[in-house]
C-alpha positions in Angstrom: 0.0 0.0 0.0 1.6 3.7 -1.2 -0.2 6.0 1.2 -0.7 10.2 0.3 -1.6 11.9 3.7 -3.5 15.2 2.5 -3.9 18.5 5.3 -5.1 21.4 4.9 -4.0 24.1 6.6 -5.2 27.6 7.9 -4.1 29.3 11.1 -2.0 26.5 12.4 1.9 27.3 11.9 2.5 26.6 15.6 1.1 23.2 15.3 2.8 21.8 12.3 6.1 20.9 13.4 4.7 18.5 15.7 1.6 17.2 13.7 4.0 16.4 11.2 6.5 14.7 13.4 3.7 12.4 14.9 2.7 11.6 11.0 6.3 11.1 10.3 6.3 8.6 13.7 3.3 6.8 12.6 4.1 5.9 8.9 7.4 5.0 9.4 6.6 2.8 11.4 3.6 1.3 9.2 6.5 1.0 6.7 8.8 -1.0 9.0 6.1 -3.6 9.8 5.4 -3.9 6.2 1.7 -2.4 5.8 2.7 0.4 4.0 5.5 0.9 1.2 5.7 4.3 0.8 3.7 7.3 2.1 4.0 11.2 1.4 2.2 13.7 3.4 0.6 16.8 1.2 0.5 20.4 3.4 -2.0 22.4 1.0 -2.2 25.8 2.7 -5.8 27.5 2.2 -4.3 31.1 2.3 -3.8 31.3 6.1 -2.8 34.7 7.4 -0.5 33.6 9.7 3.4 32.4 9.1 1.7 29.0 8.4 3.3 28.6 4.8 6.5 29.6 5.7 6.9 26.6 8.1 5.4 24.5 5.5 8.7 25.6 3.4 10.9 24.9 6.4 9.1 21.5 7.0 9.6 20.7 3.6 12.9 21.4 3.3 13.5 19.1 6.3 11.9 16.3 5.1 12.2 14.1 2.3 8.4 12.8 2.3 6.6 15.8 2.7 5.4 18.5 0.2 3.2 21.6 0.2 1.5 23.6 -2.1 0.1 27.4 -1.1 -3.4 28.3 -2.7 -3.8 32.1 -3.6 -6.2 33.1 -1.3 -8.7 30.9 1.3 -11.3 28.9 -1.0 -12.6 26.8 2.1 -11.5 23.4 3.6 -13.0 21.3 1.2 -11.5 23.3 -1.8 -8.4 22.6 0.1 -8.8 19.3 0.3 -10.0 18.8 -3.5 -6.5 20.3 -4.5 -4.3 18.0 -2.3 -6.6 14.8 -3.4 -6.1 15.7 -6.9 -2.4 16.2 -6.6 -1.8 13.1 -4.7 1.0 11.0 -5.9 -0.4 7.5 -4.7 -3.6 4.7 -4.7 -4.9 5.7 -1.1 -5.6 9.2 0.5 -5.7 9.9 3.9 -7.4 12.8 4.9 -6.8 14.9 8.7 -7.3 18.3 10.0 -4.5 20.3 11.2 -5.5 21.0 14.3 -4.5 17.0 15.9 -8.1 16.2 16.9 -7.5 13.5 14.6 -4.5 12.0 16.3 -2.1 10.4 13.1 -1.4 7.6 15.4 -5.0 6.4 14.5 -4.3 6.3 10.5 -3.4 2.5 11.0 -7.2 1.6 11.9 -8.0 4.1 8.8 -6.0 2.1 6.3 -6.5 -1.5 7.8 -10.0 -2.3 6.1 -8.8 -1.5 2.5 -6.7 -4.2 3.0 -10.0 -5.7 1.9 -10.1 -5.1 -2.0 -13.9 -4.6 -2.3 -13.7 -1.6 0.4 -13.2 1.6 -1.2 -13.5 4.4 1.6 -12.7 4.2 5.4 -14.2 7.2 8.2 -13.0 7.3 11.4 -16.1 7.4 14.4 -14.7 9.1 17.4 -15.1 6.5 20.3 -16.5 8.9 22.5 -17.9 12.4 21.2 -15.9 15.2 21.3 -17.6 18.2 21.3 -20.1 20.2 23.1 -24.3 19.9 23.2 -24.9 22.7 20.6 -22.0 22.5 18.2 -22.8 18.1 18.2 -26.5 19.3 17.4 -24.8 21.0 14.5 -23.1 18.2 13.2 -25.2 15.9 13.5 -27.6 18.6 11.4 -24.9 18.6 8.4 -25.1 14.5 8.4 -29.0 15.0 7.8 -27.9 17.3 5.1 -25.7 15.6 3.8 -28.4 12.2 3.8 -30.6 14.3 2.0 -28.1 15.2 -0.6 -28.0 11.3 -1.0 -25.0 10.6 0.6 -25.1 6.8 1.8 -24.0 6.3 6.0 -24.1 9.5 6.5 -24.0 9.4 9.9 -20.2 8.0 9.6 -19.0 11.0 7.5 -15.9 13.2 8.9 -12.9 15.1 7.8 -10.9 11.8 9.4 -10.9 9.9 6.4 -9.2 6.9 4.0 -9.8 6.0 0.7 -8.5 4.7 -3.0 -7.2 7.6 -5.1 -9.0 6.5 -7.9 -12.4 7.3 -6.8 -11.4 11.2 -7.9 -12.0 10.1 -11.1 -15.9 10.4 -10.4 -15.7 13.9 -10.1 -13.4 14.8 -12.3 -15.4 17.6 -13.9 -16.8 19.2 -11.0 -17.0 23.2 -11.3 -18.9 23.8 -8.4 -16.7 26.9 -6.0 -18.5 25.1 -3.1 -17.2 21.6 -3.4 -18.3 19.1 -0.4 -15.9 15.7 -0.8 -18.0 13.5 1.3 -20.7 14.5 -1.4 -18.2 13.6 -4.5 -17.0 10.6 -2.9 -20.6 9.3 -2.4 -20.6 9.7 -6.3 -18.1 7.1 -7.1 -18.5 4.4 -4.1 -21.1 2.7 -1.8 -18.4 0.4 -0.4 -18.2 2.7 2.9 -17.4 1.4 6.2 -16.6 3.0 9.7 -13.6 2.8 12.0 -13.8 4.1 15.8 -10.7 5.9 16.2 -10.0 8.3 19.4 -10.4 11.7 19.0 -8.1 14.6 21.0 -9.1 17.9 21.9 -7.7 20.6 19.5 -3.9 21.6 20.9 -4.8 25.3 20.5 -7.2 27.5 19.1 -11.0 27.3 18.1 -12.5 25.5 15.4 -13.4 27.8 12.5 -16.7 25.9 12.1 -19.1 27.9 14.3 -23.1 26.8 14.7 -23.9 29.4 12.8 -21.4 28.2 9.5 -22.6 24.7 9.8 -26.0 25.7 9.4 -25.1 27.5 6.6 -22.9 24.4 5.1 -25.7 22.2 5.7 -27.8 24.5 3.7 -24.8 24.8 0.7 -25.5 20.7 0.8 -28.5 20.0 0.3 -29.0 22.9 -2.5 -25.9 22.3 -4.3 -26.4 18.4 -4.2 -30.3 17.2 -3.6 -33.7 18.4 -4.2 -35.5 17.5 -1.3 -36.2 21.2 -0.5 -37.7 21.6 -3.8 -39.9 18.6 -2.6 -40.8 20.1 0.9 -41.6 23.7 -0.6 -43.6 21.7 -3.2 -45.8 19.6 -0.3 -45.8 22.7 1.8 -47.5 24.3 -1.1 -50.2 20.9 -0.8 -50.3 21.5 2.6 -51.3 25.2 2.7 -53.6 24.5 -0.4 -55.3 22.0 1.9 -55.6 24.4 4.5 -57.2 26.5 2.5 -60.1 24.3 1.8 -60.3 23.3 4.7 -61.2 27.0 6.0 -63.3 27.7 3.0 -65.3 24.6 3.6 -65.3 26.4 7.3 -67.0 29.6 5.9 -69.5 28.0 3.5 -71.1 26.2 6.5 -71.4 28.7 8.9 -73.2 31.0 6.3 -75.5 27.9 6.2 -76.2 27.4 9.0 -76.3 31.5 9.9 -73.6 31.3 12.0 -71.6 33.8 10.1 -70.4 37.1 12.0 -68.5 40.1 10.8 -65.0 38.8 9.8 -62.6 39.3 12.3 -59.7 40.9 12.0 -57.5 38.4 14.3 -58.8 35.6 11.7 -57.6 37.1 8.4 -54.8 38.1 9.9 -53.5 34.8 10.9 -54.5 33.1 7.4 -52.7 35.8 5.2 -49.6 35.2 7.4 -49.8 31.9 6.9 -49.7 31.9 3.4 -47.5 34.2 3.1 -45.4 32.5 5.4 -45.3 29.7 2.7 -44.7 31.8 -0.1 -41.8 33.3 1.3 -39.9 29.9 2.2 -41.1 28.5 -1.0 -39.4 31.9 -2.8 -36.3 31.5 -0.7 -35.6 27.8 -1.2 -36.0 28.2 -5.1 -34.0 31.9 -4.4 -31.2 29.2 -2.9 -31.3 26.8 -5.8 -30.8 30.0 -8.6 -28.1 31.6 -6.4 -26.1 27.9 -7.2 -26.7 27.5 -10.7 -25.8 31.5 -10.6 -22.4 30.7 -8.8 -21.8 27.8 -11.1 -22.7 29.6 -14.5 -19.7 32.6 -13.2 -16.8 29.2 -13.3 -15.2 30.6 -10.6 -12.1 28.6 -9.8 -12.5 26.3 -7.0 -8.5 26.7 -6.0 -5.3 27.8 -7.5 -2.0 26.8 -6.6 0.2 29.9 -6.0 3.5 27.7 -5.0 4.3 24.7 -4.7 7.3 23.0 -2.0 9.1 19.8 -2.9 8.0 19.9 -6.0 10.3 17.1 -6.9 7.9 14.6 -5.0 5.2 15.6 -7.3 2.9 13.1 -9.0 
């Protein structure tokens, strides 16, 4: 097995030295016992404003296995990632954040069910979870969106991941500026299993994923990859119409029966509301599914590689 380790990195320039002598540990070790035959570890630097590329250079330059490339600005951490995937030099990826959550003495469980030919992608489960009551909430939120996107085992995806190279050949073509890889690699394979793995605490710093920008990532899911909103505006439409006849029906028979009384204001009040209430989601979901197809139809780029480091170890 010829393993490429892929990392993003943004804000972490303190970190790096010793995330990447615990990687360096780890896979050397993996090549002593014979599971691995040669590894590389990929720094793809998502235009941090810190002195995080420059110790990418010095790592580089200290180390025979690792390279780095610099994008031009921050595109996001799946852009990132898409970069460093499609620049990987061998058949499996392995995927970490930068921030040692995912502890790189836990890639062996990552990489020890594609031993099995018919597996194709490998997500670490923490063994215990890891973060707090709201921002879990949250995540478990993007897992729903990303289910509804039609991403199989959804509940398994993380940023803790393994899986065979080749599968980047099912999204070859993507030009969406908001790529999500769990998405694109739900595109080329089903054969998805789960590893528990222990998850650390972050060594410094806070996560750049707030409630508020998983929400919002969750939304970029599920209307840049499924259109089960389109579905729910369409029943809510049912729903209202429903309602409507319902109340009408309401009216006809108390004029009948001469129970009508003046129309109250309280009543009208609360059914125009209503309906408007479902005009204005259904106007905002389609308003979310043009603003895609908007972004998409401009091609912005979804990264470009400003420099590259150890460019010698280049595929």
């Amino acid at each position: 097995m010829r393993v490429s380790i892929v990392v993003p990195c943004y804000r972490s320039a303190r970190i790096l030295p010793a995330l990447v002598g615990r990687v360096e540990s780890t896979m050397d070790r993996l090549v002593a016992d014979g599971v691995v035959d040669e590894w590389e570890l990929l720094l793809v630097v998502d235009g941090s404003p810190d002195d995080t590329e420059a110790v990418v250079d010095r790592v580089v330059n200290e180390r025979s296995r690792v390279r780095g490339m610099a994008l031009r600005r921050n595109f996001g951490q799946h852009n990132a990632l898409l970069a460093g995937v499609r620049d990987a030099a061998y058949e499996v990826v392995v995927t970490l954040d930068d921030d040692l959550q995912h502890p790189p003495e836990e890639i062996p469980r990552l990489l020890a069910p594609l031993a099995e030919p018919t597996i194709d992608l490998v997500y670490g489960i923490p063994e215990t979870e890891e973060h707090g009551l709201l921002r879990s909430f949250a995540s478990r939120l993007v897992k729903r969106s990303l289910s509804a996107a039609g991403v199989a085992n959804a509940r398994w995806v993380g940023a803790f991941r393994a899986f065979r190279t080749e599968l980047a050949e099912g999204f070859s073509q993507l030009n969406d500026p908001q790529p999500n890889l769990d998405v694109l690699l739900s595109w080329s394979t089903s054969a998805v299993v789960p590893a528990p793995v222990r998850m650390d605490k972050r060594a410094e710093g806070r996560s750049g994923y707030s409630v508020f920008r998983l929400a919002r990532h969750a939304m970029n899911m599920v209307t840049g990859y499924g259109a089960v909103p389109l579905h729910l505006a369409t029943w809510l439409g049912f729903a209202c119409g429903a309602l409507g006849i319902v109340l009408l029906g309401y009216v006809i028979v108390s004029y009948l029966v001469g129970a009508t009384t003046v129309p109250g204001f309280t009543t009208i009040t609360a059914v125009i509301a209503l309906f408007s209430s479902a005009q204005l989601i259904t106007i905002g979901i389609i308003g979310e599914y043009v603003g895609r197809q908007h972004f998409r139809s401009m091609h912005k780029p979804i990264y470009l590689v400003g420099r590259r480091y150890g460019e010698g170890q280049s595929k």
